[in-house]
C-alpha positions as CSV (number, residue, x, y, z in Angstrom):
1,X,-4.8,8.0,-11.7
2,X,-7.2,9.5,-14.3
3,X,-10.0,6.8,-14.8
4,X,-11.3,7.1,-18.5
5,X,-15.4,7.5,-18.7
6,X,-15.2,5.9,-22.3
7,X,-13.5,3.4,-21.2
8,X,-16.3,2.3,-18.4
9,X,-19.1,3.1,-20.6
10,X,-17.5,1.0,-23.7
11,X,-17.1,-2.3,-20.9
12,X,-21.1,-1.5,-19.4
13,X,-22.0,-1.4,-23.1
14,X,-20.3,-4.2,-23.6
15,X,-22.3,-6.2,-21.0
16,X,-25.5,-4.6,-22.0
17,X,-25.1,-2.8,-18.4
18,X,-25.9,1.0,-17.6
19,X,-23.9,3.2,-16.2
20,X,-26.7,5.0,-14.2
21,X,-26.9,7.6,-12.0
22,X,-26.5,5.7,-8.9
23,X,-23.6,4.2,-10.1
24,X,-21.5,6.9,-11.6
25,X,-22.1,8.5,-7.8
26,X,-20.6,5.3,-6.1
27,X,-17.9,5.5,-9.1
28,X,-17.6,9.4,-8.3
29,X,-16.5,8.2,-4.8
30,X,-13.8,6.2,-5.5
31,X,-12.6,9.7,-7.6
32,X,-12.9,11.7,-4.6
33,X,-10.5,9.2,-2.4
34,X,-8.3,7.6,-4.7
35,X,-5.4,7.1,-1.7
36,X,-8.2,4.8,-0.1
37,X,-8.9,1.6,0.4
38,X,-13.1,1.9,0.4
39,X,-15.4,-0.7,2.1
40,X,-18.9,-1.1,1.2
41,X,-19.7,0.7,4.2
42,X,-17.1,3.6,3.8
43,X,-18.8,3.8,-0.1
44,X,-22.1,3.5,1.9
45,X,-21.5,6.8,4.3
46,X,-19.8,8.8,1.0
47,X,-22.8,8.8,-1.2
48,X,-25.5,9.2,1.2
49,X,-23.9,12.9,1.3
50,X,-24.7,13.5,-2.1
51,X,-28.0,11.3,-2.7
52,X,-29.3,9.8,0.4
53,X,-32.0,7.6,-1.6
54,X,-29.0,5.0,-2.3
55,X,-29.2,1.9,0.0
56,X,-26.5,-0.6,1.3
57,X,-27.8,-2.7,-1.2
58,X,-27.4,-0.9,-4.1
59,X,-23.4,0.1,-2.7
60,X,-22.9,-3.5,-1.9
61,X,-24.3,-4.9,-5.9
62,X,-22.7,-2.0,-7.9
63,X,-19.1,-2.9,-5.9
64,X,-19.6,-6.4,-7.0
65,X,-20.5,-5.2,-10.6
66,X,-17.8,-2.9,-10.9
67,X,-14.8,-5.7,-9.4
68,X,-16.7,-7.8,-12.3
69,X,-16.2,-5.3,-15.1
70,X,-12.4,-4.7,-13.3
71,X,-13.1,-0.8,-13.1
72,X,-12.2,-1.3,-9.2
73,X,-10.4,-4.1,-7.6
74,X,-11.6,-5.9,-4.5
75,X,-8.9,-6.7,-1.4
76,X,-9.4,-8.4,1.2
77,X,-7.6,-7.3,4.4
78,X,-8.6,-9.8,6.9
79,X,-10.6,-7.3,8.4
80,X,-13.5,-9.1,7.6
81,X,-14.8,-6.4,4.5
82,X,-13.8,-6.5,1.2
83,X,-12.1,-2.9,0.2
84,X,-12.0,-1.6,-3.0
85,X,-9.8,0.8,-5.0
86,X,-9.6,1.8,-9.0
87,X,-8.2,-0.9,-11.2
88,X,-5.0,0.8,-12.1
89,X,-4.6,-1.2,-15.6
90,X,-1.4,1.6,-16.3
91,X,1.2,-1.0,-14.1
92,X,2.0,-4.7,-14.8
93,X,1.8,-5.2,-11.3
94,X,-0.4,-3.5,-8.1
95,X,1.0,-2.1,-5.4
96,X,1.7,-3.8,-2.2
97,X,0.2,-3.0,1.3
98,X,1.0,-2.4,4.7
99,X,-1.8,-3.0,7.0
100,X,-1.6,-2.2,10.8
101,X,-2.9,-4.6,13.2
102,X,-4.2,-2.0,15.6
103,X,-6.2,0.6,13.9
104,X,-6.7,-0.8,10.4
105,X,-4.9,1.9,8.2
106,X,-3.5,0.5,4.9
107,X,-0.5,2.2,3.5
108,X,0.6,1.6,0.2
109,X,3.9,1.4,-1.6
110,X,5.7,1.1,-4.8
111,X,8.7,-0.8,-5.0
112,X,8.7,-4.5,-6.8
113,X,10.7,-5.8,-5.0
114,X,9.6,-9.7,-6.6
115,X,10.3,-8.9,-10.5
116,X,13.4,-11.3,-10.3
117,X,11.6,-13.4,-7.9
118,X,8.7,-13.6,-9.8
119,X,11.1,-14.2,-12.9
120,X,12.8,-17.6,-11.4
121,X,9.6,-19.2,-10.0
122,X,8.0,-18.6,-14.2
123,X,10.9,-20.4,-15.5
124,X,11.6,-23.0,-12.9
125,X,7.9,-24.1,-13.0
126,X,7.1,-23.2,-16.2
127,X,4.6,-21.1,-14.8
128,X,3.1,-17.7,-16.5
129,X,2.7,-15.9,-13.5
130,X,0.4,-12.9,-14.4
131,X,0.2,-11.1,-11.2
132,X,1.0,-10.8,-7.0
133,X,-0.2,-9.2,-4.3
134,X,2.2,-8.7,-1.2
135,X,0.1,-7.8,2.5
136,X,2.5,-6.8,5.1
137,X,0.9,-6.9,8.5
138,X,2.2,-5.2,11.3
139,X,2.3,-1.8,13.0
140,X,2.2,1.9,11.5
141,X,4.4,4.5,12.9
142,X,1.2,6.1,14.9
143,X,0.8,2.9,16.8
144,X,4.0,1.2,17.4
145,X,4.8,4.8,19.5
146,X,1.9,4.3,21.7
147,X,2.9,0.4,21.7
148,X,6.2,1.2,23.0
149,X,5.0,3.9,26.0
């Protein structure tokens, strides 16, 4: 997924924001590992490799500004940390997860599997139903073989 730089600037504009160094850095990041699932911390160890004068702080407020201005979206896990990943605005619905209990990794996949789901619960509550998220918990192929030894 290509993110589109006019796009960001026009919504940090929009909120009299800017889009400074710092931040394009921790935006740069989530470039760099789109297939991941970023916590502040991950962010955190990323950008101190290319300017080690950003803080915690600064990761932690400009993830909480970006989830705002829906350039990133924020999960939650259960892990106990929010994780973050690009807004992918190009798909009615995100992508579902598959979370493994033992070491953490979060897979993702594709299918809908809940559009004619998602179709009968909108019309039998006369509910507009805008989005879902699905979180399968479990174990990834990696673990469930050292599970089963």
């Amino acid at each position: 997924m290509a993110i589109d730089m006019n796009d960001i600037r026009q919504k940090f504009q929009e909120k009299q924001y800017k889009l400074t160094p710092q931040r394009q850095i921790i935006l740069q990041s989530f470039i760099e590992h789109q297939d991941e699932h970023l916590s502040a911390e991950d962010v955190h160890v990323i950008v101190r490799q290319h300017s080690s004068e950003i803080g915690l702080a600064t990761v932690y407020r400009t993830l909480e500004l970006f989830s705002e201005l829906e350039v990133l979206q924020k999960m939650d896990f259960g892990d106990g940390r929010s994780r973050y990943e690009i807004n992918e605005k190009s798909t009615p619905h995100h992508h579902h997860h598959l979370i493994c209990l033992a070491c953490g990794k979060v897979k993702e996949f594709e299918d809908d599997l809940l559009e004619t789901l998602e179709t009968t619960i909108a019309r039998k509550s006369n509910f507009m139903i805008v989005d879902h998220q699905v979180k399968f918990y479990g174990y990834c192929q990696e673990c469930k073989i050292s599970r089963e030894e």
